[in-house]
Structure formats: structure tokens, C-alpha cells
C-alpha positions in Angstrom: 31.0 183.1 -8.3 32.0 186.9 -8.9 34.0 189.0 -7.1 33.4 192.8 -6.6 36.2 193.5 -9.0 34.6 191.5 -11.4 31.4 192.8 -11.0 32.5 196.4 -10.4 35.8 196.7 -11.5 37.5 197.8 -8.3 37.5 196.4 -5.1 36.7 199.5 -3.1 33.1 199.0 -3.6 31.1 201.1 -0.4 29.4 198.4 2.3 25.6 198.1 2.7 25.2 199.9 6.3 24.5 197.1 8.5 20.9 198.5 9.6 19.6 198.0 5.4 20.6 194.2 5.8 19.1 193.8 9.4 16.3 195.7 8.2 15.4 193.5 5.1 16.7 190.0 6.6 14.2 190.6 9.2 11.4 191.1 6.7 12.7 187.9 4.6 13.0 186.0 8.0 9.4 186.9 9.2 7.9 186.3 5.6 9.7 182.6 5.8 8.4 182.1 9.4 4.9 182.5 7.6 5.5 180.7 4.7 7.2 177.5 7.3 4.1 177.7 9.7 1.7 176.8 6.9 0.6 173.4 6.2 3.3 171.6 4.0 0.7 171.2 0.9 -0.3 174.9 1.3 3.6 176.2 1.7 4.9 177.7 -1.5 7.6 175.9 -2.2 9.4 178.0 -4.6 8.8 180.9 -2.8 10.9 179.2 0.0 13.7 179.1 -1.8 13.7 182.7 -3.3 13.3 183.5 0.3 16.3 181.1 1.9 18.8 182.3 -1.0 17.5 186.2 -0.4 18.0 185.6 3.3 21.5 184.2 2.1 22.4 187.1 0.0 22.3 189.5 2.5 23.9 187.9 5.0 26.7 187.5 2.6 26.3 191.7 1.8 26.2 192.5 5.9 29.4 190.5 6.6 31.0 191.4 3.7 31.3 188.5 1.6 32.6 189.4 -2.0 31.4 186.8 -3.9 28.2 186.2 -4.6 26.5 183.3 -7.0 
């Protein structure tokens, strides 16, 4: 894990407006909706996971958790 000073070198780093991570998580949330209504032998598998640890990630930049994997 890194922190924002870490990463950054400061820890007054600006937020993500909250609308940018609604915005996206609902793109990645509709996108894994498709992906889980599939067949299991036609889902993408590793495209699931990108998606879960996207979907992750910006929950983590919307409620303003500074360290990130």
C-alpha cells in the first residue's frame, strides 16, 4: 500500500469530485452486470476482475481512502 504522501509527496492532494466516481462506477457496475448475466463459460473471467478491482478503486478515490494497492 501507498499513501498520497508517498505517491505525491504531500498530503494535500485535491479529491476526485464525487460526480467523476459516480459517473465511472456506474459505467464499471453496468459493464459487470453484463459481463455476470452471461453464461459462466462465455463470462470473461479476467475481465471480471479488472472490473471488481476498478470498481474498488474508485470507491476508495470517492470516499477518500489514501491508500491504494
Amino acid at each position: 500500500m501507498i499513501t498520497n504522501e508517498e505517491l505525491y509527496g504531500t498530503t494535500d492532494v485535491p479529491r476526485v469530485p464525487v460526480e467523476v466516481c459516480d459517473g465511472r462506477l456506474a459505467l464499471l457496475k453496468g459493464r459487470l452486470k453484463a459481463q455476470m448475466s452471461l453464461h459462466y463459460s462465455k463470462q470473461d473471467n479476467a475481465l471480471v476482475t479488472k472490473l471488481t478491482k476498478a470498481i474498488k478503486f474508485w470507491y476508495q478515490l470517492r470516499d477518500g481512502d489514501e491508500s491504494y494497492e
